[in-house]
Backbone bond lengths (Angstrom), bond angles and torsions (degrees), N, CA, C in turn:
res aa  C-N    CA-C-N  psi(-1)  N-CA   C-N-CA  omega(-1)  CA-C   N-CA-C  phi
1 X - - - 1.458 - - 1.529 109.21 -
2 X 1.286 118.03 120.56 1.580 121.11 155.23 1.207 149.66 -73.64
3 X 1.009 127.65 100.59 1.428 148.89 176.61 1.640 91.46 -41.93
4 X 2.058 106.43 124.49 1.338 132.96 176.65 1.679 93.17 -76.67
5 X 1.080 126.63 156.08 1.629 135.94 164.18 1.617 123.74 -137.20
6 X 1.172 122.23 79.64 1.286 108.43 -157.91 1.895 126.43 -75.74
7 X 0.812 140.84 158.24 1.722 131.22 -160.44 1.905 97.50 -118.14
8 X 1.126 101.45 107.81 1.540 94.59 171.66 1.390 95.62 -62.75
9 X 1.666 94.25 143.29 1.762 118.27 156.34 1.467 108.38 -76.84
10 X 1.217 111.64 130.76 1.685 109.84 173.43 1.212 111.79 -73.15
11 X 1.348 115.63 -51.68 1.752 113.74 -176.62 1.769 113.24 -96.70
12 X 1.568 75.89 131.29 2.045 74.78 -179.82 1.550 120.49 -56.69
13 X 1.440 118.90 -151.80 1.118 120.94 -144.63 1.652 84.56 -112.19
14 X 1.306 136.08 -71.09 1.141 118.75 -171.21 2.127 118.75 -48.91
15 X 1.566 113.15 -22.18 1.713 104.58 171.98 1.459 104.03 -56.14
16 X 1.673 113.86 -43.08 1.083 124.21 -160.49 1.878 110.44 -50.92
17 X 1.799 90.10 -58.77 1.458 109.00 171.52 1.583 109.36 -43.67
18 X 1.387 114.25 -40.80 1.531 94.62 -156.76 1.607 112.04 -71.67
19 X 1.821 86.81 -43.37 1.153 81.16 -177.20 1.979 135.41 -63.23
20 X 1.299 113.77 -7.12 1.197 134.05 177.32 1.430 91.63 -57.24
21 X 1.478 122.58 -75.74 1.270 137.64 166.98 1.385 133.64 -17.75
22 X 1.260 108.73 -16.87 1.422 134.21 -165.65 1.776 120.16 -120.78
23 X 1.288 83.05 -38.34 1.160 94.55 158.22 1.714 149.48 -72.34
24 X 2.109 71.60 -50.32 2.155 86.22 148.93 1.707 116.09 -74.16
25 X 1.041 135.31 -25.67 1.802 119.97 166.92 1.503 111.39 -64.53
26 X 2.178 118.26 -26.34 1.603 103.86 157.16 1.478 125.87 -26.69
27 X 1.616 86.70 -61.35 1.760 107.65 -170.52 1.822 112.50 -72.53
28 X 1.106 154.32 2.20 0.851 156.56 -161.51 1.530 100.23 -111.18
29 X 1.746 99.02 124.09 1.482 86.53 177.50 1.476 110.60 -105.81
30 X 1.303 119.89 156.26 1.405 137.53 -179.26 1.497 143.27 7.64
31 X 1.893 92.98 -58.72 1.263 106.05 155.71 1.926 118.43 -75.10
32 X 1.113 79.18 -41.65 2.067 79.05 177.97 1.473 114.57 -39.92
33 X 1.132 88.00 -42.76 1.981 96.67 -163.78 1.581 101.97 -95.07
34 X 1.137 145.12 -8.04 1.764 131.70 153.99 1.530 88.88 -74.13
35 X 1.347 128.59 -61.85 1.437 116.77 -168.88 2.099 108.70 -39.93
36 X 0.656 79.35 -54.85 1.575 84.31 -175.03 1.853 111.61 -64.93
37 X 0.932 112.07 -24.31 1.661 143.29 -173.75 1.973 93.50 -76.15
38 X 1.291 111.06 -48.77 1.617 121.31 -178.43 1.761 106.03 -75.53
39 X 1.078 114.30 8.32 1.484 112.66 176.02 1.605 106.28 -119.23
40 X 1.549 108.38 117.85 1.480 110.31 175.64 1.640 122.99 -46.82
41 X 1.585 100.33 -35.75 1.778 108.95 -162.77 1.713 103.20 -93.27
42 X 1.121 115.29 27.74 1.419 126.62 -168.63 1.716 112.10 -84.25
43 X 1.516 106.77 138.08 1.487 94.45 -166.47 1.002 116.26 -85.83
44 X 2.024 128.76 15.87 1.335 136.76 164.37 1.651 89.11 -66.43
45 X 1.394 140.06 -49.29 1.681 112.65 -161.14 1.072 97.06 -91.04
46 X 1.328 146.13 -3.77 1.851 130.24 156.27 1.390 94.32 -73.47
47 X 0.849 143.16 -29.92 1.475 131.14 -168.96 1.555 106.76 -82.24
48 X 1.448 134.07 -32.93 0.881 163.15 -151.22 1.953 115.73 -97.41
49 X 1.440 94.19 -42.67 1.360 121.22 -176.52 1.554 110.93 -33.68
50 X 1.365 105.42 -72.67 1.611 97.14 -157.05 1.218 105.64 -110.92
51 X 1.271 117.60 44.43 1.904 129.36 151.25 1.772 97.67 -95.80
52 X 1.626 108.36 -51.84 1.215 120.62 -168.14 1.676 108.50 -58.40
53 X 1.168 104.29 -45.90 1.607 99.66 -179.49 1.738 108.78 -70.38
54 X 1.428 100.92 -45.76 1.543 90.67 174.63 1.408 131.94 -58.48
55 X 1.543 116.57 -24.85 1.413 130.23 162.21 1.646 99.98 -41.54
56 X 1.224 96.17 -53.16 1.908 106.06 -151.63 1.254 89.98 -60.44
57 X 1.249 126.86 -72.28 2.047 139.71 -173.74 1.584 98.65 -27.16
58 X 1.243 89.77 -45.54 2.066 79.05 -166.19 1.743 101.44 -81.92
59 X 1.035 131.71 -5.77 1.419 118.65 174.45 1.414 113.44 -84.33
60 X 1.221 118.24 8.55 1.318 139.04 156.08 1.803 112.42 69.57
61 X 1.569 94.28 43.88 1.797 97.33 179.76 1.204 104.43 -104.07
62 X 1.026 138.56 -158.61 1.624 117.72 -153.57 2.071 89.73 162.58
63 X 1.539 102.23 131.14 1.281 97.84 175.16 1.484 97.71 -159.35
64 X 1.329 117.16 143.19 1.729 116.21 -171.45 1.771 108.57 -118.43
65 X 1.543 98.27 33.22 1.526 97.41 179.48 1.703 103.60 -122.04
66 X 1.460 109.63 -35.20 1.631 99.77 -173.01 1.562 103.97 -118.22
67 X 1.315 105.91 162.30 1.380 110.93 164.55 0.945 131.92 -56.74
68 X 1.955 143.54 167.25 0.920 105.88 164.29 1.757 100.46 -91.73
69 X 0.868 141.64 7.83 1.861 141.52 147.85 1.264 103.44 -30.64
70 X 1.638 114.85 -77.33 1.484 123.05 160.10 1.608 125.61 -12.63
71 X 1.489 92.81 -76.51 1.606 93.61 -172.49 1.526 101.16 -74.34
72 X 1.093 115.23 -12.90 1.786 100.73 176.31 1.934 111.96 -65.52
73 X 0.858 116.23 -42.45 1.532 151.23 166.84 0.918 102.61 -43.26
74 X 1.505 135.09 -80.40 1.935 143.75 169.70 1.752 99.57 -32.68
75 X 0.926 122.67 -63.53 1.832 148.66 -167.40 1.365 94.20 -70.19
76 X 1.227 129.33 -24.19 1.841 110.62 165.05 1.359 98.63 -108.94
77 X 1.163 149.42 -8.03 1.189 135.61 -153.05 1.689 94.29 -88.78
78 X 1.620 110.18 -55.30 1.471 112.48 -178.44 1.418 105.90 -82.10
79 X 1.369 121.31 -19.11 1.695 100.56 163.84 1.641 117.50 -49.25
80 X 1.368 109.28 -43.92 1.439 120.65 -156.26 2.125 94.84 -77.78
81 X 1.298 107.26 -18.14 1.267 101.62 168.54 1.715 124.96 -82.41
82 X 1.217 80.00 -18.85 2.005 90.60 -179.18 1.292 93.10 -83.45
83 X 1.547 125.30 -36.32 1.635 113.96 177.30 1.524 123.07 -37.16
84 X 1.411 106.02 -48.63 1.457 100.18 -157.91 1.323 114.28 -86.67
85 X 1.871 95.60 14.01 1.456 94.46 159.67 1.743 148.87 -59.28
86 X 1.059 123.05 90.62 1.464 116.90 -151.42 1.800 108.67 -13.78
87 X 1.882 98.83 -59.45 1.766 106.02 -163.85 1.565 107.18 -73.77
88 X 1.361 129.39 4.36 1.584 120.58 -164.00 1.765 97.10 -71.59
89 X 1.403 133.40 -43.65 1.685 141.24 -169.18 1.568 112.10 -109.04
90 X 1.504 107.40 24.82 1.235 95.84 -172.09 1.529 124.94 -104.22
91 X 1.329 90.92 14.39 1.571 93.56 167.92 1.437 106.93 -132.12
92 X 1.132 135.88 -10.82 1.238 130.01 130.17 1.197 161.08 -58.04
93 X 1.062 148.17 119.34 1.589 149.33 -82.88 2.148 91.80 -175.15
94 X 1.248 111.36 -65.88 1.441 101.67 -174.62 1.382 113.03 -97.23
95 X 1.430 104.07 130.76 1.647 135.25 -154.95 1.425 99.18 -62.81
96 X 1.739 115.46 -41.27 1.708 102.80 173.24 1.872 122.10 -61.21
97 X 1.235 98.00 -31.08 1.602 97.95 178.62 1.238 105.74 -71.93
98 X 1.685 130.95 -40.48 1.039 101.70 167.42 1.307 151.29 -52.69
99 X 1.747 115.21 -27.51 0.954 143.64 -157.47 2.296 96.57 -93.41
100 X 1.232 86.50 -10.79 1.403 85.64 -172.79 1.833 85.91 -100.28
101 X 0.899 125.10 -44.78 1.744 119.20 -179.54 1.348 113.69 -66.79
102 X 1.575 110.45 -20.33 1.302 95.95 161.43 1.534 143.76 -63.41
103 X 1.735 93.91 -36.76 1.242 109.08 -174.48 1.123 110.69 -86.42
104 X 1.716 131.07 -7.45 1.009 110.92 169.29 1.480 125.79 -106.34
105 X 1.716 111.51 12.53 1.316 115.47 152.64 0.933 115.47 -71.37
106 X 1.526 143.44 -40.57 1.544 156.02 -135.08 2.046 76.09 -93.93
107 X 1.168 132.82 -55.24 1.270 123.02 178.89 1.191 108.33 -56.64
108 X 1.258 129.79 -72.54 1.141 122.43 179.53 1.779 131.36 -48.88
109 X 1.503 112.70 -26.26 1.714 119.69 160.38 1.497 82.28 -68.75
110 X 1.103 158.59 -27.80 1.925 132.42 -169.69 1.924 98.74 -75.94
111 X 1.120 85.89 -38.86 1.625 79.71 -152.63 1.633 110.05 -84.12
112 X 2.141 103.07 -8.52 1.857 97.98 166.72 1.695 110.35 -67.28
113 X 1.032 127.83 -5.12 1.415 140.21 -168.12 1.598 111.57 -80.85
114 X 1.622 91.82 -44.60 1.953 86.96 158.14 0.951 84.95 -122.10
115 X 1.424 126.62 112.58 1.522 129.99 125.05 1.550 88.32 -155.45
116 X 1.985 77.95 118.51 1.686 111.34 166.04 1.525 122.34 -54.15
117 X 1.281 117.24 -6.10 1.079 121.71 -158.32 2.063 104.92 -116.72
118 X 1.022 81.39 -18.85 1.973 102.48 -169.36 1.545 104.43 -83.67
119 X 1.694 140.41 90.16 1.215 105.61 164.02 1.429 108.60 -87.04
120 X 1.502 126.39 -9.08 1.379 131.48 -153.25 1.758 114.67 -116.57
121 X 1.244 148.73 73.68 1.499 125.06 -174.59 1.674 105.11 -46.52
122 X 1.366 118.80 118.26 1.187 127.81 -173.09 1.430 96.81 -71.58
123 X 1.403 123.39 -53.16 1.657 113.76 177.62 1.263 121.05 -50.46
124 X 1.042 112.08 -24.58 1.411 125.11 -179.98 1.604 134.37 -80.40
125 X 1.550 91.76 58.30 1.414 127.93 -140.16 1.657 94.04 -40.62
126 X 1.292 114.70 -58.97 1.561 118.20 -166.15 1.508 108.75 -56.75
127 X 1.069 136.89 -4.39 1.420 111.29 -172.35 2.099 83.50 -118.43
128 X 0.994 129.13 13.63 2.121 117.86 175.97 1.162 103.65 -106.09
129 X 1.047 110.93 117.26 1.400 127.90 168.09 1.911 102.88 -105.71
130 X 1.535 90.19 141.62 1.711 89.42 174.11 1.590 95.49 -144.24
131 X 1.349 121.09 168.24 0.978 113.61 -140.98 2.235 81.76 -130.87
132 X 1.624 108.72 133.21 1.158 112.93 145.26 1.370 117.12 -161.73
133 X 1.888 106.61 155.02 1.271 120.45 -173.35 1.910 89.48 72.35
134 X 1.193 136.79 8.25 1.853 111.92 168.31 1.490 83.80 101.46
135 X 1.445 132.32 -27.64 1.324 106.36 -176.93 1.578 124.29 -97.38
136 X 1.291 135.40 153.88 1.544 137.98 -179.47 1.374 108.48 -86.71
137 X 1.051 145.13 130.80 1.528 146.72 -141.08 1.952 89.72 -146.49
138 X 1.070 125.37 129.03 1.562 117.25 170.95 1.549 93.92 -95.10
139 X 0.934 99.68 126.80 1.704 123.94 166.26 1.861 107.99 -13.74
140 X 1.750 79.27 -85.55 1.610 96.41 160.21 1.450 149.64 -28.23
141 X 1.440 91.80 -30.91 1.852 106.45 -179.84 1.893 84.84 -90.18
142 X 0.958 145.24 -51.50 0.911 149.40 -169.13 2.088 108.16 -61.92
143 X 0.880 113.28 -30.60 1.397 118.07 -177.63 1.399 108.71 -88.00
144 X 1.669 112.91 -21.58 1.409 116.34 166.38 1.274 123.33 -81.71
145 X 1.678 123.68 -48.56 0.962 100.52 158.59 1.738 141.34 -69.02
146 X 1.340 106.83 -21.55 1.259 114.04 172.22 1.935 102.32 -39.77
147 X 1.193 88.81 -66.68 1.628 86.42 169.88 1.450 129.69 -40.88
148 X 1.597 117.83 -53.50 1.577 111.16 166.59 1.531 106.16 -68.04
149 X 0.689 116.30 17.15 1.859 104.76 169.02 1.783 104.62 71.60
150 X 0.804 133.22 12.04 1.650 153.34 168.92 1.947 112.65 -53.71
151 X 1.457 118.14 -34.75 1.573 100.50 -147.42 1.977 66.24 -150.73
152 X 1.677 109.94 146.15 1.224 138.60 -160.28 1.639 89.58 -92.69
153 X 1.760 109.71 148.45 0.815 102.42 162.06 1.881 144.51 -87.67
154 X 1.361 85.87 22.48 2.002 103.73 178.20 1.399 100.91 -79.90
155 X 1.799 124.61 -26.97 1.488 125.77 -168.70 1.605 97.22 -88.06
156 X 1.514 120.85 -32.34 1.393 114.22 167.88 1.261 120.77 -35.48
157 X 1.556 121.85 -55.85 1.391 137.12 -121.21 1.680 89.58 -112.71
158 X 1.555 119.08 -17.24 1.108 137.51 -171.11 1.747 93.41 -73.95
159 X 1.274 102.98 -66.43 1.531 126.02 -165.22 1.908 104.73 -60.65
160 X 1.216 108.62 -44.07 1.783 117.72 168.49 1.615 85.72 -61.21
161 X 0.979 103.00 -89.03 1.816 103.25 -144.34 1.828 98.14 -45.77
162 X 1.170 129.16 -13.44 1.743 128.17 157.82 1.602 110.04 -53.00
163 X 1.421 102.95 -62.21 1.795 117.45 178.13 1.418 107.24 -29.44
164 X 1.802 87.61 -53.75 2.043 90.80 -161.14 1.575 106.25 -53.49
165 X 1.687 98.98 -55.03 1.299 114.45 -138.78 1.925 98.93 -74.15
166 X 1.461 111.55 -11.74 1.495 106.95 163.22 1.258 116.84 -98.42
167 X 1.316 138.46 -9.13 1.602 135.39 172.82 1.481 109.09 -97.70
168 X 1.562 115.38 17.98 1.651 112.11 166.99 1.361 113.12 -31.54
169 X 1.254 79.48 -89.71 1.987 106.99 168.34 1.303 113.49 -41.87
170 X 1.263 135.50 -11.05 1.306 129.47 -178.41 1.058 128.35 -95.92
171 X 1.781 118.41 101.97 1.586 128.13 -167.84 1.511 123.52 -45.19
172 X 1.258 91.12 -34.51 1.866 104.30 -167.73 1.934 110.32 -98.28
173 X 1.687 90.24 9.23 1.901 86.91 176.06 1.186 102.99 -137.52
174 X 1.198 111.12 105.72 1.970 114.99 -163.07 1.350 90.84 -102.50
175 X 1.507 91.13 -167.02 1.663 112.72 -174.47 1.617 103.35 -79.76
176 X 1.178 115.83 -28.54 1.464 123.55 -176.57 2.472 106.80 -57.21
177 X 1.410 81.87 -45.12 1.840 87.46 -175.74 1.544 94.34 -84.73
178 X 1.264 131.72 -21.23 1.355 116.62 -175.70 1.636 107.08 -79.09
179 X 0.892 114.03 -34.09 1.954 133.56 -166.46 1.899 69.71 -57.21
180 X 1.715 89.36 -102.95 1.834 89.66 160.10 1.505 114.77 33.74
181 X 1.215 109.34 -105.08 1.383 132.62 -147.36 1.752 103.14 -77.58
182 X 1.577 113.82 -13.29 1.362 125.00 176.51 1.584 111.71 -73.22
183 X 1.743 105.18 -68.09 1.423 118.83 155.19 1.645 128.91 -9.41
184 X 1.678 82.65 -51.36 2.162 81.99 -177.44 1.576 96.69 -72.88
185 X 1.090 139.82 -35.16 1.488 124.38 -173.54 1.417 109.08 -102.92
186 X 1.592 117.61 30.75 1.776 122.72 169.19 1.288 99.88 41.03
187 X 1.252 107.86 70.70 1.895 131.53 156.04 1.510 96.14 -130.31
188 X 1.577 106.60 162.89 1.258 128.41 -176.30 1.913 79.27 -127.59
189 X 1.603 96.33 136.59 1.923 97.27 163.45 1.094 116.86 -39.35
190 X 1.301 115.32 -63.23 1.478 110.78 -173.32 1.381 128.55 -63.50
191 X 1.434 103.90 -4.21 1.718 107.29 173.73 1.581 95.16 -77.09
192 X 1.280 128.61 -52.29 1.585 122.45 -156.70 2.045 91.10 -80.79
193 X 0.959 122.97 -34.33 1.835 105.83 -169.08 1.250 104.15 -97.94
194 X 1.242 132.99 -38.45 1.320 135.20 153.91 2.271 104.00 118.07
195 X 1.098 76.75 13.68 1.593 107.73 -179.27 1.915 128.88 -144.28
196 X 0.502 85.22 104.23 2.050 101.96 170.92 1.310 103.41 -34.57
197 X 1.380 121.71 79.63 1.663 140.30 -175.59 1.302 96.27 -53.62
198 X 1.409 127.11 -28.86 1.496 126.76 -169.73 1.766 94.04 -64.59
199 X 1.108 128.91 -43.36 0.945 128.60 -172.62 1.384 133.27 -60.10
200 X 1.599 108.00 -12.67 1.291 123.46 -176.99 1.560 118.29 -98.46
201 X 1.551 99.94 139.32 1.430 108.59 -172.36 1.627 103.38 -82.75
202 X 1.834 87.48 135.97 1.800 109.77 171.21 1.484 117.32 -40.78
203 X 0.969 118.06 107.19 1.440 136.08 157.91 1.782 118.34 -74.96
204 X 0.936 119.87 160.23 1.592 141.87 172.40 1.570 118.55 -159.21
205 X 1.418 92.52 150.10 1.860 90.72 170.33 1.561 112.59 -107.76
206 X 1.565 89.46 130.43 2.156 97.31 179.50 1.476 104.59 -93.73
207 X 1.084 112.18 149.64 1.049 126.53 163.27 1.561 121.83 -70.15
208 X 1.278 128.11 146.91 2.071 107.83 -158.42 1.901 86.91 -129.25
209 X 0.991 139.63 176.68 1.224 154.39 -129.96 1.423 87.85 -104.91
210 X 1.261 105.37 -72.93 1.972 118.83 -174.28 1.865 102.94 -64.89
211 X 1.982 112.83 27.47 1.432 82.06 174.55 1.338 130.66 121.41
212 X 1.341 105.25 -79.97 1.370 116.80 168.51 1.509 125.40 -89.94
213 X 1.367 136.63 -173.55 1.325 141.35 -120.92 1.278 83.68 -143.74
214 X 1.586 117.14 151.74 1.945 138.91 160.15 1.532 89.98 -147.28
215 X 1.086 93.14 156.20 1.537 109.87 175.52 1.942 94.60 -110.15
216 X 1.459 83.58 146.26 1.476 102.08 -176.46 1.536 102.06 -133.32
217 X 1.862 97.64 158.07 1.758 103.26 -173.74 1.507 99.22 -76.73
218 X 1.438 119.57 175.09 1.764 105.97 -173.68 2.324 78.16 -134.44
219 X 0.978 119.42 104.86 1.640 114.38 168.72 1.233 140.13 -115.16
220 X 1.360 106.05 98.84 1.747 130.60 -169.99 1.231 109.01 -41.92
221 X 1.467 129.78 100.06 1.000 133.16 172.41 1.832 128.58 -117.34
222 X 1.111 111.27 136.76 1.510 113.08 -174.46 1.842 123.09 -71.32
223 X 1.316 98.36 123.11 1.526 67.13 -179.06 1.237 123.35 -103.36
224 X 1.386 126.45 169.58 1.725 147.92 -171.96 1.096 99.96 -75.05
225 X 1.613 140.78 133.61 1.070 125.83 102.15 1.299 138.55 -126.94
């Protein structure tokens, strides 16, 4: 008769799970996985979930009205709208980077929600309107035809250098999403401002005694001791 011997598993059952999970988005090619990416109840944002919220906690925003279930929810809902943006995956090719840009838009849609400073998600092409010649131009109609070859690229560079020049002041739209947002229409920053934005010191807007707002320099400094 033989004696049974059993082998503890070191890692429980959900590492086990994830990693299964992780392994099948290896195998998934490109198109498969935005398709699946365009569905809210998709088990990329349970899978996704509680890195994404923990991202959010440590950026130190803080709100005593929604969950973070809630704001996880808000943060995929308009991710999944920036998805079906033709240029959002189009230079990306491996399914983990995507999956890592996802989650860190879905943080970043949490945190345009408090910021006092944000009325507009600039990525969030369909809802910015900017205004030239008296007329309102939707972002969007403009990114389509740009694509059919329809509208010059001097009105592009017009419409970027608008983006920049209103998300100065804006904490949550750096030079990093503007570079970004240049790229999809094959600009370099410095082609549309005519200056190396990297080069420019952080700004913010203060609030002034009587009310209104100045923008002040913000300068990273080390300290002595």
């Amino acid at each position: 008769m033989s004696e049974r011997m059993s082998i503890p598993i070191q890692r429980n059952y959900n590492e086990l799970f994830k990693d299964f999970q992780i392994q099948k988005i290896k195998s998934m090619s490109k198109d498969n996985l935005i398709v699946e990416l365009q569905n809210p109840e998709s088990w990329l944002y349970v899978l996704m979930k509680d890195d994404a919220i923990s991202l959010f906690l440590n950026t130190g925003y803080t709100n005593g009205i929604f969950s973070t279930d809630d704001l996880y929810t808000l943060g995929v809902d308009t991710t999944i709208r920036q998805i079906s943006k033709r240029y959002f995956f189009s230079e990306i090719k491996n399914t983990e980077l995507i999956l890592k840009k996802i989650k860190s838009r879905i943080v970043n849609n949490i945190r345009n929600f408090f910021s006092p400073l944000r009325k507009t998600n600039y990525l969030n092409i369909n809802q910015y309107l900017f205004s030239m010649e008296e007329d309102y131009v939707v972002f969007e109609k403009i990114i389509d035809e740009f694509d059919l070859q329809k509208i010059d690229k001097k009105t592009i560079k017009i419409g970027l250098a608008k983006v920049w020049q209103d998300s100065i002041t804006d904490t949550t739209f750096d030079v990093i999403d503007f570079e970004e947002l240049c790229i999809k229409f094959q600009f370099q920053p410095n082609e549309i401002l005519d200056y190396d934005p990297y080069t420019m010191p952080l700004m913010a807007k203060e609030t002034c005694n009587n009310g209104n707002y100045q923008l002040v320099l913000i300068f990273e400094c080390e300290e002595i001791i």
